[in-house]
N, C-alpha and C positions, 0 to 999 in steps of 0.2 A: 298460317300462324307461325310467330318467331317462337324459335324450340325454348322453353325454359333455362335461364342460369340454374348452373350445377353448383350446388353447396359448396363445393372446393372451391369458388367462385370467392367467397365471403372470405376465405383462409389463407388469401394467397402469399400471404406474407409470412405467413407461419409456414405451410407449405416449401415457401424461398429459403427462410430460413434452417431449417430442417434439411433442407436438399444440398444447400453450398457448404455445409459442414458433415456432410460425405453420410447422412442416413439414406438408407438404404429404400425403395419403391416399396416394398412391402412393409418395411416399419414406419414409413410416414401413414399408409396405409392403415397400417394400426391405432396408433397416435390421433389419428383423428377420429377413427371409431370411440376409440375408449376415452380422449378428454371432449371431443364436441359433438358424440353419435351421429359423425357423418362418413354415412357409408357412402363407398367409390371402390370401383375396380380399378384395377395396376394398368389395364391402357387409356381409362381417364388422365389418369394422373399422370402420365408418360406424355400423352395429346398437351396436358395442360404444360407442361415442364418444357415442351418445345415451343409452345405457341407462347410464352412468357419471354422464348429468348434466353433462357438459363443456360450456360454454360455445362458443355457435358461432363459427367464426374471424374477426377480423375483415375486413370484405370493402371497407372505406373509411377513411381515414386521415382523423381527426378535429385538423386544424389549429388550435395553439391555440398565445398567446407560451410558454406551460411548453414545450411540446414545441417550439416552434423553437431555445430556447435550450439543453433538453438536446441538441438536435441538434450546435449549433453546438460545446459542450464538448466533448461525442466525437471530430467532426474534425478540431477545431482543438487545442486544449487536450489531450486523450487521444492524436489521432495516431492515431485506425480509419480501420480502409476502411470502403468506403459496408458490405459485404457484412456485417463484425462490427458495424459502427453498427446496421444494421438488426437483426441479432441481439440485441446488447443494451437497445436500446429496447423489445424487444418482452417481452423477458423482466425487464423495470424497471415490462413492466403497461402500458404508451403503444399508443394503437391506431393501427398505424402498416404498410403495404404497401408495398413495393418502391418499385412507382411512386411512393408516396404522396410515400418519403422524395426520390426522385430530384424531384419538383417543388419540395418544399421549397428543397434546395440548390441547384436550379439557377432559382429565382424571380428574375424579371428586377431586381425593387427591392434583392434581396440578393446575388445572383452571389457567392457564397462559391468556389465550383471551378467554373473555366470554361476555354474557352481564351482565352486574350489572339491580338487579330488584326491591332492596330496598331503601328508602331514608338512611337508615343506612348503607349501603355499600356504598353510594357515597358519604355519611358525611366520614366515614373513608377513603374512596378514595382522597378527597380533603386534609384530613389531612396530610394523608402520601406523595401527590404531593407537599404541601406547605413546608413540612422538607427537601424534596431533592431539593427545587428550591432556600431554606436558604442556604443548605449547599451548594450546587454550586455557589451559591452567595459569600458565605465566601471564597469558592477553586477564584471562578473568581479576585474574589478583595485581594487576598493572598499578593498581592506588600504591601497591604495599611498596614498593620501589621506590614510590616518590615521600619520603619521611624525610625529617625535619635538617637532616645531615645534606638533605639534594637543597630542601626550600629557603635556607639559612644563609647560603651564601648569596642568591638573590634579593633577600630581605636588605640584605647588608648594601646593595650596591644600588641597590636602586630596584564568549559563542548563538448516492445517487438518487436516491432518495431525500436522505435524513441525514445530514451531516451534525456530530455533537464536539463544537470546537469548548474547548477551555485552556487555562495557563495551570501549569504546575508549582509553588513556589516554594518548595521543601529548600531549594540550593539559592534563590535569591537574595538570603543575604549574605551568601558569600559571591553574591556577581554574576552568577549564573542563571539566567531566565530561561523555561521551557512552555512549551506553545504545542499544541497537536491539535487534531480532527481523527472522528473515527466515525466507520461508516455504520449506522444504528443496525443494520440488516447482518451486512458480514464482519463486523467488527473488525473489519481491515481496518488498518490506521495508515489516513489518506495523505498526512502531513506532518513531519516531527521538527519540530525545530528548536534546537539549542545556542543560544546568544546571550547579550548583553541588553539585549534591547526586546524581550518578546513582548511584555504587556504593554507595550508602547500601543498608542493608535496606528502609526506608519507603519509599525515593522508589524502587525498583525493585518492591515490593510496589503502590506506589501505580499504577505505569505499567500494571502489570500487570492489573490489575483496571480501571480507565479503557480496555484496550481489550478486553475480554472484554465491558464493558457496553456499548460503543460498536460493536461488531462483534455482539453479543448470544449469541457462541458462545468455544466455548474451541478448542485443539487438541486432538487424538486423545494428542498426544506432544509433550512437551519434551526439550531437548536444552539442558544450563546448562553453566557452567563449573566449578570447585569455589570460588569466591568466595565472601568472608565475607557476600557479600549477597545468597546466594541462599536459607538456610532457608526465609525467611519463603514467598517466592514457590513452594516449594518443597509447604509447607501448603499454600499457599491452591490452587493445584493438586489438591491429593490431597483438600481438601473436596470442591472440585467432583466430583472420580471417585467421591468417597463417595455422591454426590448421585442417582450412576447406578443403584444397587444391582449392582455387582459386572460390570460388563459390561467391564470392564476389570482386569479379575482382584482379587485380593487385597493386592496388595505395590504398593510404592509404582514399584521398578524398571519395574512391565510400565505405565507412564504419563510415565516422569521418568528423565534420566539424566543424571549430573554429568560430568564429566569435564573433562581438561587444556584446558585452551582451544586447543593445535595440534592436538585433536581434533575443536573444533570448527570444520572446514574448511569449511561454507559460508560462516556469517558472516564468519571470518580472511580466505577469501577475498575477499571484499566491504568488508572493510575497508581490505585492500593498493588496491583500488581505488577506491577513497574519498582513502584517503592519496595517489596517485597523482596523481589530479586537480582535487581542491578543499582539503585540510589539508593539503597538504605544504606550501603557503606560508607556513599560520599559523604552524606550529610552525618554521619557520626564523625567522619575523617576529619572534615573541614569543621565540625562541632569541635573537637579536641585541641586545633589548631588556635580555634577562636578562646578557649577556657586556657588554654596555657600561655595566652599570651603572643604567640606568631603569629599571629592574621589580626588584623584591625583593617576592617570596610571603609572605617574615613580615612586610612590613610590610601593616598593614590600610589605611593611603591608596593605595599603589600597588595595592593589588588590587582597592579601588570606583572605582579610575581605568581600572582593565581593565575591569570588567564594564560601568561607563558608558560607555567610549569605541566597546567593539568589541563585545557583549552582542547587541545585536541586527541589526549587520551580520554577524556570525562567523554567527547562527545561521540567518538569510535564505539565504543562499550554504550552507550545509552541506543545508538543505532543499530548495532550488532542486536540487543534487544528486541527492538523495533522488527527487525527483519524475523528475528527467530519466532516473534509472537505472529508476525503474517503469516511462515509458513508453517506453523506446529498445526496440528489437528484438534477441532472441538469434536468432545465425544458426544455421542449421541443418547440426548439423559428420558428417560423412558417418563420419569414424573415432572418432567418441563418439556411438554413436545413443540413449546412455540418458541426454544432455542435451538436455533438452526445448528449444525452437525458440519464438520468437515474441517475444512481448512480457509482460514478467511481470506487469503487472496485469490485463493479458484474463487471463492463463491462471492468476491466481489467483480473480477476480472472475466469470470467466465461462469457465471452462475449458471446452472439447469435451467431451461428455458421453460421446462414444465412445471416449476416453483417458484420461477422470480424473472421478472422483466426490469427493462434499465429506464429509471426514471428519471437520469441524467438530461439536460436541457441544454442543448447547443449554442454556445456565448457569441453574441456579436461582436467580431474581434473589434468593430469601429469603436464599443462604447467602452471593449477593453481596453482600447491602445489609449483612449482618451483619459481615463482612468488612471493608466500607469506612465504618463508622460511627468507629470508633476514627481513621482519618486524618484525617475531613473538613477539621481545623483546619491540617492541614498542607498548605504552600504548595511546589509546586515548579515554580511556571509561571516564574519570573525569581529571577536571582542577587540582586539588591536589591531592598531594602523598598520600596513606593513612593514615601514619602516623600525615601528617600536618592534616587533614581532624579531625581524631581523638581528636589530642591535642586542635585543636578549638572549637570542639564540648566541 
């Protein structure tokens, strides 16, 4: 009689998983006792991990500039701890150990995190935090530069689950259009786009597909507003679910849902704090511009005099945002325990496997390409043509 399949049998993917992002035989060990009460000794699991073919872990950290500089992104630029750095190195494919990474950071010609021991290194510390917090000062207050003495002379001569897309239109009537998606689970914000054209159907069809190719997956589920710009994105959606053969039911509803935009209360709410802290100035700015008279929307010079003057500081500063709100930390609130904690682009990019799986759906790039053959010619990377763009300059 054929020996029984071993429980670890049924796991083996979690198991894979688990093992190529460098856990340890006794903590997978664990992991399957305490989430699926399947008990296994450490030379089961060893037999299984070779007879799978799994690559052995690595046992030295292979020092190379790629891997110094992804390192330095994650701590500095991302804002991990060493514990998720090393997590996500390792699962980005970098052959990379604890130790490995701890030598890295604390290499004496780099000292990235260290302690400081001298009064003279924290006099120079305070120095160099007081010029970056000038000069972010000056980036923050960028609008203030550009008043009526710079815009006057222009006038004169002539931008995995659950995805919840919407349009912002606090700046549209002074020309500026804003467009985003944000992820319902981690509240990463999957897509920001600032133009002349966002509520359009093309140029939200276009965003649309640009990050399904760029991400190389779609979501499980949409969540839109009932905007006249949503049909299209609306399709091009439901090809790809056609693309699944039926694993997503029949009906367009069990993939896709329209509704009022104070329904759509993730994104609303991410927008109240957007408005809060980085476009409430424009829109008083360009409010003041409009009430005294310098700015008029039906005129065509006053408005290639917006989009040259303020075009790509407005949209630096709304990105600058964008980034800061991915990498800041959600606290962990004891009387809402079904708002997830942490930082939302760990927890969309590299969530805990033992809280959240990727519900992301793999796009067939045939129905993509087919899809995005009819835009190609269409431009929505900048409000003006290059040439106007130029000339104003």
């Amino acid at each position: 009689m054929a020996r029984p399949p071993n429980p670890i049998d049924h796991y083996r993917d979690y198991v894979t998983y688990l093992y190529l992002n460098g856990v340890s035989r006794s903590r997978i060990q664990y992991k399957l006792r305490k989430q699926y009460h399947v008990a296994v000794n450490l030379s089961t699991i060893s037999r299984r991990i070779a007879s799978w073919g799994l690559l052995r872990q690595q046992a030295r950290t292979k020092e190379t500039p790629e891997l110094i500089e992804a390192t330095r992104d994650l701590i500095f630029r991302v804002g991990l701890t060493e514990k998720q750095t090393l997590s996500v190195l390792q699962r980005q494919g970098w052959p990379i150990t604890k130790r490995g990474l701890k030598r890295i950071r604390l290499h004496p010609d780099r000292r990235w995190v260290r302690r400081i021991n001298s009064d003279e290194e924290r006099l120079a510390l305070l120095e160099k935090t007081e010029q970056v917090i000038i000069e972010m000062t000056r980036r923050s207050n960028a609008i203030s530069g550009y008043g009526k003495s710079l815009l006057q002379p222009y006038l004169r001569q002539k931008k995995q689950l659950w995805w919840c897309i919407d349009g912002h239109d606090k700046l549209k009537a002074y020309g500026f259009e804003i467009y985003a998606a944000i992820d319902a689970y981690s509240r990463n914000i999957i897509w920001f786009y600032v133009g002349h054209t966002a509520t359009t159907a093309l140029s939200v069809l276009k965003q649309y597909l640009a990050v399904c190719d760029a991400y190389g997956f779609r979501p499980w589920y949409l969540q839109v507003d009932r905007g006249s710009e949503m049909p299209l994105v609306a399709a091009a959606h439901w090809n790809f679910v056609l693309a699944t053969d039926g694993r997503q039911g029949k009906r367009l509803k069990d993939s896709y849902k329209a509704a009022l935009s104070t329904k759509n209360v993730k994104i609303e709410s991410w927008w109240e704090r957007m408005l809060h802290v980085s476009s409430r100035q424009w829109v008083d700015y360009f409010g003041e511009l409009a009430r005294d008279g310098d700015f008029d929307s039906d005129m065509l010079e006053d408005q290639i005099a917006i989009y040259a003057v303020f075009e790509d500081v407005l949209r630096q500063e709304l990105f600058d945002f964008v980034e800061a709100w991915n990498l800041h930390r959600i606290r962990l609130q004891k009387n809402r325990p079904h708002v997830i904690h942490g930082q939302p682009w760990m927890n969309y990019h590299y969530p805990d496997p033992d809280k959240a799986c990727n519900w992301g759906i793999p796009i067939d790039r045939s129905v993509l390409g087919e899809m995005e053959r009819p835009l190609a010619d269409i431009d929505i990377s900048t409000c003006l043509e290059p040439e106007i763009k130029n000339w104003c300059r």
